[in-house]
VEXDREN-2710 file (C-alpha; in Angstrom, 1 decimal):
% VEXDREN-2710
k/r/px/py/pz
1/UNK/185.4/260.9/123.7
2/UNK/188.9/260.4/123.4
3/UNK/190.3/257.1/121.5
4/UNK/193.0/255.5/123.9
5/UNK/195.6/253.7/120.9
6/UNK/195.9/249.8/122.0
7/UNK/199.8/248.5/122.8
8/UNK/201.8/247.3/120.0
9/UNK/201.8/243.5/119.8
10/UNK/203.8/241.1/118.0
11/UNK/200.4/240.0/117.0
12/UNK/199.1/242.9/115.1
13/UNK/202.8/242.7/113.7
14/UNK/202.6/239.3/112.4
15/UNK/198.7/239.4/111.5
16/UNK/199.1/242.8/109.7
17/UNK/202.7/242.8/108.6
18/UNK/203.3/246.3/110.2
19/UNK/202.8/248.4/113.8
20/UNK/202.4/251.4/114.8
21/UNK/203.8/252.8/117.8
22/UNK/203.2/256.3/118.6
23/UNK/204.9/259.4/120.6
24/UNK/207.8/256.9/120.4
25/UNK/210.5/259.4/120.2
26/UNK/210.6/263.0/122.4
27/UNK/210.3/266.3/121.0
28/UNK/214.1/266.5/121.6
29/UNK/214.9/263.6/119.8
30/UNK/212.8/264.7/116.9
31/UNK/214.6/268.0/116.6
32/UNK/218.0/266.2/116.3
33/UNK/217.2/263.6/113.8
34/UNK/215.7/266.4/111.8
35/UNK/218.8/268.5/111.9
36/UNK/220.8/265.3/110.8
37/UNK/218.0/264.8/107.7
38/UNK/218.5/268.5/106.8
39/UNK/222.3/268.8/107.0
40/UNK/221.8/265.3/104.6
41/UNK/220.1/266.7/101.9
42/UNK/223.0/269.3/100.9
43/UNK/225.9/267.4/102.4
44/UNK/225.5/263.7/101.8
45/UNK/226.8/262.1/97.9
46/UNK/224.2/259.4/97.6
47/UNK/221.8/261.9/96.1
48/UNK/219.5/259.2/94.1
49/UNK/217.3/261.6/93.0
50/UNK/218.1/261.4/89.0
51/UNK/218.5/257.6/89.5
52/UNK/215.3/256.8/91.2
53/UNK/213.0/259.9/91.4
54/UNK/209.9/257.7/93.3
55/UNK/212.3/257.4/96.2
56/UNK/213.6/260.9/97.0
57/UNK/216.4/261.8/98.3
58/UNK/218.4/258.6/99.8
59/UNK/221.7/258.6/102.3
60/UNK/222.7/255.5/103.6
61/UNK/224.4/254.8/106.7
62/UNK/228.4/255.0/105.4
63/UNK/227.6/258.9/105.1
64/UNK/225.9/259.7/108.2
65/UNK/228.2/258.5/111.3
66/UNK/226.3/261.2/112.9
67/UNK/223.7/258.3/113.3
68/UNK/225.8/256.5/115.7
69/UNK/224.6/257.8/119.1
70/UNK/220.8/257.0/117.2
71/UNK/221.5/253.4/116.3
72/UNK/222.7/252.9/119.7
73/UNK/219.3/254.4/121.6
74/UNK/218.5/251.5/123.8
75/UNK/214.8/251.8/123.9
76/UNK/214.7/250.5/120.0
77/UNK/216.0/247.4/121.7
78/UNK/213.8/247.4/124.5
79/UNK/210.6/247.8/122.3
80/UNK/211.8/245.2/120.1
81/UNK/212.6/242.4/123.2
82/UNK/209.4/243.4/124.8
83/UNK/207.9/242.4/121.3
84/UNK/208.6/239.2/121.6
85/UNK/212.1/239.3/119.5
86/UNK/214.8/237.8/121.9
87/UNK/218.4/238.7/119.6
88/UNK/217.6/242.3/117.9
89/UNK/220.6/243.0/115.5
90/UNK/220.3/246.1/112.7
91/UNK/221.4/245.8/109.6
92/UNK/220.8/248.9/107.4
93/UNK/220.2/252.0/108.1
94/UNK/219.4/255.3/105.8
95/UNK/217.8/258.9/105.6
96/UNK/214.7/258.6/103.2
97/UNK/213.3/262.2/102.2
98/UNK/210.6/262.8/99.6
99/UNK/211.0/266.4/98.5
100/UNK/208.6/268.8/97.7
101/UNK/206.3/267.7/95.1
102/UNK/208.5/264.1/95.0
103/UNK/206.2/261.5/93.3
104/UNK/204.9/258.8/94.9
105/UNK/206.9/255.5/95.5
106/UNK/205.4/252.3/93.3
107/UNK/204.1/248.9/94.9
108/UNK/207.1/246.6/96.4
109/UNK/208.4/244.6/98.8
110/UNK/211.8/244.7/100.4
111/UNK/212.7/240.3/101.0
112/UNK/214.9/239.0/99.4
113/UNK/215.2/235.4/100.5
114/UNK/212.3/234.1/99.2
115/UNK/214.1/231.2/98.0
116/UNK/214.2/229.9/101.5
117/UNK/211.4/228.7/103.7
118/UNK/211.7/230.6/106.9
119/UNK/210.5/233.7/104.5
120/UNK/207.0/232.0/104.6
121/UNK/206.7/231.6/108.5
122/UNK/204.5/234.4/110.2
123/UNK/207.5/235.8/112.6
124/UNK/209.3/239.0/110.2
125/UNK/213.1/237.1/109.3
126/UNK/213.4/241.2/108.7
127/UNK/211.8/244.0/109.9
128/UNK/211.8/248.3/109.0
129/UNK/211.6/250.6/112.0
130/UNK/210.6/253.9/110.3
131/UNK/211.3/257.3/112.5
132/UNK/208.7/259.7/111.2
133/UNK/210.1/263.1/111.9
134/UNK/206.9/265.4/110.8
135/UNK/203.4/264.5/110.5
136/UNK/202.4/262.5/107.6
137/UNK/199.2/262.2/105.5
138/UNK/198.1/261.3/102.1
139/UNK/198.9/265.3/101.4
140/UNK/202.8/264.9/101.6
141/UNK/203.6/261.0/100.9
142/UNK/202.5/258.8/103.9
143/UNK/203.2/255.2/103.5
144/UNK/200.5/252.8/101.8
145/UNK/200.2/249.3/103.0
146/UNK/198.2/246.3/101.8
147/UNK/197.6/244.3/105.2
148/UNK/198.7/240.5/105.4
149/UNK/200.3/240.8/101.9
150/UNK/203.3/239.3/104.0
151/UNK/202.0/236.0/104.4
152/UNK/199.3/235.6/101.4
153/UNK/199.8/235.8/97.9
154/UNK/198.6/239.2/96.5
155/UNK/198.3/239.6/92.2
156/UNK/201.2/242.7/92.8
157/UNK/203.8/240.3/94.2
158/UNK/204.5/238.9/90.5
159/UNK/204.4/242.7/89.0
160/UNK/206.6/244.0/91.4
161/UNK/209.7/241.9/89.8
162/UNK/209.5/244.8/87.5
163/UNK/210.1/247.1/90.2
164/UNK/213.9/247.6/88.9
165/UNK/213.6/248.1/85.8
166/UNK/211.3/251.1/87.2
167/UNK/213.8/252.8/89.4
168/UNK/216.8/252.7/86.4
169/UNK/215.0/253.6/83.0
170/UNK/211.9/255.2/82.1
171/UNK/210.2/251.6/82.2
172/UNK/206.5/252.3/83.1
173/UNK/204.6/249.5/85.0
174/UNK/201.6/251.4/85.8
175/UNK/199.8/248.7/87.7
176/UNK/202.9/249.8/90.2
177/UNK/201.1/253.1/91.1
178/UNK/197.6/252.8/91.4
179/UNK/195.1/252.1/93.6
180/UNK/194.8/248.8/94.9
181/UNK/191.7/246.9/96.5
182/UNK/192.5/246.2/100.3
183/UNK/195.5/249.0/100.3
184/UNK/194.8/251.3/103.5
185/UNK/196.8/254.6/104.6
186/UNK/199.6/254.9/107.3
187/UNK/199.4/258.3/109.0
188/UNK/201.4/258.9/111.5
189/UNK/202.6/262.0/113.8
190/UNK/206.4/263.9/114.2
191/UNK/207.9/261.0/116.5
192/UNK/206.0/257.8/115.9
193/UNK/207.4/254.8/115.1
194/UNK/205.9/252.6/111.7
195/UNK/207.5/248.3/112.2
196/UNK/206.8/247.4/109.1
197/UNK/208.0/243.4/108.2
198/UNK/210.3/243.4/104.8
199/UNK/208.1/241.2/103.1
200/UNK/205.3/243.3/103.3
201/UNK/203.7/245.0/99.7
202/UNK/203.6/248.7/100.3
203/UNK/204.1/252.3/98.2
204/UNK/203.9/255.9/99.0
205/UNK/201.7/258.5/98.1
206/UNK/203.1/261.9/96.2
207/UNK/204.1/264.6/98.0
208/UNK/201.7/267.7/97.6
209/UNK/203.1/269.5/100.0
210/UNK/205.9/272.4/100.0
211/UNK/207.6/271.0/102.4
212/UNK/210.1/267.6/102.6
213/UNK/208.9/264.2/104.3
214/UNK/211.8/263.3/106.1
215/UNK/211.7/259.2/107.5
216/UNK/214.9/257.5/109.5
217/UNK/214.2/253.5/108.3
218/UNK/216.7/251.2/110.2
219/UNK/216.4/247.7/109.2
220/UNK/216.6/244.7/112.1
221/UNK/216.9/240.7/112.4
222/UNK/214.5/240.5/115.4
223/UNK/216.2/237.3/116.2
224/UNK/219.3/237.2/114.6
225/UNK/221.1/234.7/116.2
226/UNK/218.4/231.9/115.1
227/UNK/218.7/232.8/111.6
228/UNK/220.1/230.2/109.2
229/UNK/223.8/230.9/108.5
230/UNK/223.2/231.4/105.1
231/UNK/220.4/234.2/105.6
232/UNK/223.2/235.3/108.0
233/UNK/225.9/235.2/105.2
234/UNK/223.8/237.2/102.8
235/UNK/223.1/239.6/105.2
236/UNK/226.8/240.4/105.7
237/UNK/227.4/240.7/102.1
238/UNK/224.7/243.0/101.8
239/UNK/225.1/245.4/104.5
240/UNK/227.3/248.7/103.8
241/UNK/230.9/248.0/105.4
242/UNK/230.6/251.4/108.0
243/UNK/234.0/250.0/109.2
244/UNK/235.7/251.5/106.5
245/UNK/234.1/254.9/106.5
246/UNK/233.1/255.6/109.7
247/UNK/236.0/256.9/112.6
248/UNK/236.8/253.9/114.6
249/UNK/235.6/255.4/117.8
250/UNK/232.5/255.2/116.0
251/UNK/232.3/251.7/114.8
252/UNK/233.5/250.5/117.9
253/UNK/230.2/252.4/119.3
254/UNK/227.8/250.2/117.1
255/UNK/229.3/247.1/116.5
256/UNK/227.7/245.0/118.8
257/UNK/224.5/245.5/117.9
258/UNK/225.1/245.3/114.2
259/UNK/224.7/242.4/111.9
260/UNK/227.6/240.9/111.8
261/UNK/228.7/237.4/109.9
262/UNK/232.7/236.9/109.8
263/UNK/233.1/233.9/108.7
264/UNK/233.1/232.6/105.1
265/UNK/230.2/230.6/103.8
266/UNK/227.5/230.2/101.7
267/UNK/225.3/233.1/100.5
268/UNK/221.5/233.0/99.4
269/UNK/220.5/233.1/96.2
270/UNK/218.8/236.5/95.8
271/UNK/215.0/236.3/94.9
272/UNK/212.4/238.8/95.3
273/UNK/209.1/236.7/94.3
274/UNK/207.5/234.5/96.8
275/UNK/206.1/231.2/95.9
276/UNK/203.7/230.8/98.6
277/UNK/202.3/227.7/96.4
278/UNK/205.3/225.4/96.8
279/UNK/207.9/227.3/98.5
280/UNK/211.7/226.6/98.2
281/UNK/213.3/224.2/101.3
282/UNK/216.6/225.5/101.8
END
């Protein structure tokens, strides 16, 4: 009997914290954003690999204009309207790649505006749309999840503060990489797509394999225009300035559908914790 995989809903999203949507991207399109990852690996500077071992091999968006034509695919869009998310903007955008034998990446979260109190509302104020570009099991690093930990309190969301110190000294928080009661795998196929909302707890496994795990993450404001302009502000300040780096044939190509906050303002105070108890009104 075969098993027919239910449509992705913005419930499952927003109940789970994360969706999968398979087959999303064609064989073709596969094969290009693999050539992409593996020109990246020898060609691109942001090799993080001596800085932060648990997350391989890292190239952000500044060094890849290649990935213009990709951020630009309208179907991300179309997925993400059909979803439920009326004003899609990206953000970020970078070239993960756990090598060979690359360790497994610790318990975290990827919010930051915890300090205000659309983080604690059940839409995603951010959300990761992760490209899987060869299958992925436990065997070579598949992403580990703990389910609703976006919108509960969870015992890791006060150990994950440590989660810097990990990634820039030898400081070992091993609560970090164990097993944790509730966590479930994430395999997925060459070509599915893995929404996963920012706020949600998750890790990797190692990779056993011989081979690399290559994973396209582009971060998006589902409804970016609704955000509060100091959400908006931070997200500006944040984001890498491809104006400056990428050809201006280039920019002009993805600017629209970027992130973009002009005008001067307020920022957020960065916090990584949430205080589901009594959260901050701002």
């Amino acid at each position: 009997m075969t098993l027919i995989e239910p449509p992705p809903t913005r419930q499952r999203l927003e109940d789970d914290g994360y969706l999968v949507v398979p087959r999303f991207l064609s064989d073709e399109r596969v094969r290009l954003l693999d050539a992409i990852a593996a020109a990246a690996r020898t060609s691109c500077a942001a090799d993080h690999l001596g800085r932060d071992r648990y997350a391989g091999r890292v190239a952000e968006m500044a060094e890849l204009p290649q990935l213009a034509d990709v951020l630009c695919w309208p179907e991300h869009f179309e997925l993400l309207k059909r979803l439920g998310f009326a004003d899609p903007k990206w953000f970020m955008a970078f070239l993960l790649q756990k090598p060979p034998g690359g360790e497994a990446l610790y318990w975290h979260q990827d919010w930051w505006g915890w300090r205000h109190h659309l983080s604690y509302n059940r839409a995603p104020p951010l959300m990761f749309m992760m490209f899987y570009l060869v299958d992925t099991t436990s065997d070579n690093g598949c992403l580990r999840v703990l389910p609703g930990s976006h919108v509960k309190p969870h015992p890791l969301h006060e150990v994950t503060a440590l989660a810097d110190y990990i990634s820039y000294s030898s400081f070992d928080v091993p609560e970090l990489f164990g097993r944790v009661e509730g966590e479930i795998d994430v395999p997925v196929s060459a070509g599915d797509l893995v929404i996963r909302d920012a706020r949600l707890l998750h890790a990797t496994h190692v990779n056993r394999s011989a081979q690399w795990r290559p994973m396209l993450s582009i971060s998006v404001a589902g409804a970016y225009a609704n955000l509060p302009s100091v959400i908006r502000r931070t997200m500006e300040i944040k984001r890498p300035k491809i104006e400056k780096t990428w050809p201006p044939s280039l920019w002009d190509q993805v600017k629209n559908d970027l992130s973009i906050c002009p005008s001067a303002g307020t920022a957020l105070k960065i916090d990584r914790v949430p205080n589901f108890r009594t959260p901050t009104h701002q």
